[in-house]
N, C-alpha and C positions, 0 to 999 in steps of 0.2 A: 504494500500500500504506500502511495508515496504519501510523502509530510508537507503540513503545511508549511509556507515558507512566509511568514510574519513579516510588515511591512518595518521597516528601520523606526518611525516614530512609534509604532506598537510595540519593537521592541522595547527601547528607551521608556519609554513609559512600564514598562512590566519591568525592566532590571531595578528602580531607581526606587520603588519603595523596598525591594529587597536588599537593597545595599544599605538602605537608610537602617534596616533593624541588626546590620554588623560594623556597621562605621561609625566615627560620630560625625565624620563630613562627607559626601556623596555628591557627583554629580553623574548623570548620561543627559551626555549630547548626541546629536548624528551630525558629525561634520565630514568634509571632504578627506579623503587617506591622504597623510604628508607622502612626500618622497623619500621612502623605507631607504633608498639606499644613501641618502645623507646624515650626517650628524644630528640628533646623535643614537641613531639607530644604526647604520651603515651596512646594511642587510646584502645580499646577495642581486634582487631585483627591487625595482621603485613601487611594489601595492602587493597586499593578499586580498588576490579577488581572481575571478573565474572560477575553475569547477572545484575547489577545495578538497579533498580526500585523508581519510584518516589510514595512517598503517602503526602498527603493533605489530612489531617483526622481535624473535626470537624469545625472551621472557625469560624472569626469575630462575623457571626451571635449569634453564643453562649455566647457572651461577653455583646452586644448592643441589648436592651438599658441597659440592667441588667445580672449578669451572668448565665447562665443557668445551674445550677449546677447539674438538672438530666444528662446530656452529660457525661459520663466518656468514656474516650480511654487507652487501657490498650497500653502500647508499642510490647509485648511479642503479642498479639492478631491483632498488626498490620503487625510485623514480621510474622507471621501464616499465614497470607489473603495474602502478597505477594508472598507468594508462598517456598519450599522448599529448594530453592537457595538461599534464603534471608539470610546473615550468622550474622547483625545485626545492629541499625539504628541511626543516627549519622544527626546530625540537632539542630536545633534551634525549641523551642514548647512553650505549656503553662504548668507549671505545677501543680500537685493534686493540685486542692484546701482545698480536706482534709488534704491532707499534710500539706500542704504550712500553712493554715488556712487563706489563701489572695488569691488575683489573682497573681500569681508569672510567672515570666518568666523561663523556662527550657531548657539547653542545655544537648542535650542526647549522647549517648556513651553507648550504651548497645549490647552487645552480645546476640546471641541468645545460647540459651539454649539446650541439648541432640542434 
């Protein structure tokens, strides 16, 4: 079944008394996306907008009780499986451990490629 897709000011209006009962100061506006890829954000590309997609690739299990170091996830190959609209993916992960040469934490910011 598809979802409904709520207009930006009905957003704004449903976040803003829910933030009111966890903040003591709150606003939602709907303004224009800055340019992501300037100061002081400096992102990969300049908006998150088009066709959006969520990935959860590999998980806990891989970690516990020990880390399972056959599992590699390429970023570039997860951009690929989502599909052609993916323009590049931006999150919080684990990274290489060949890299890293540990269990490291990764935050990503990568462009897709051609």
């Amino acid at each position: 079944k598809a979802l409904t897709t709520p207009s930006l000011p009905a957003l704004a209006a449903a976040l803003a008394p829910a933030l009111r009962l966890h903040f003591a100061a709150s606003s939602v506006t709907v303004a224009p996306c800055p340019d992501l890829t300037a100061p002081p954000f400096s992102l990969a590309i300049p908006g998150l907008c088009g066709a959006p997609a969520l990935a959860d690739v590999g998980g806990v299990p891989n970690l516990i009780p020990t880390p399972n170091r056959a599992k590699l996830y390429g970023i570039r190959d997860v951009l690929a499986a989502a599909g052609p609209d993916s323009r590049f993916a931006i999150g919080a992960g684990a990274a290489d451990f060949e890299w890293a040469g540990r269990n490291a934490e990764l935050v990503a910011d990568v462009p897709r490629e051609g």
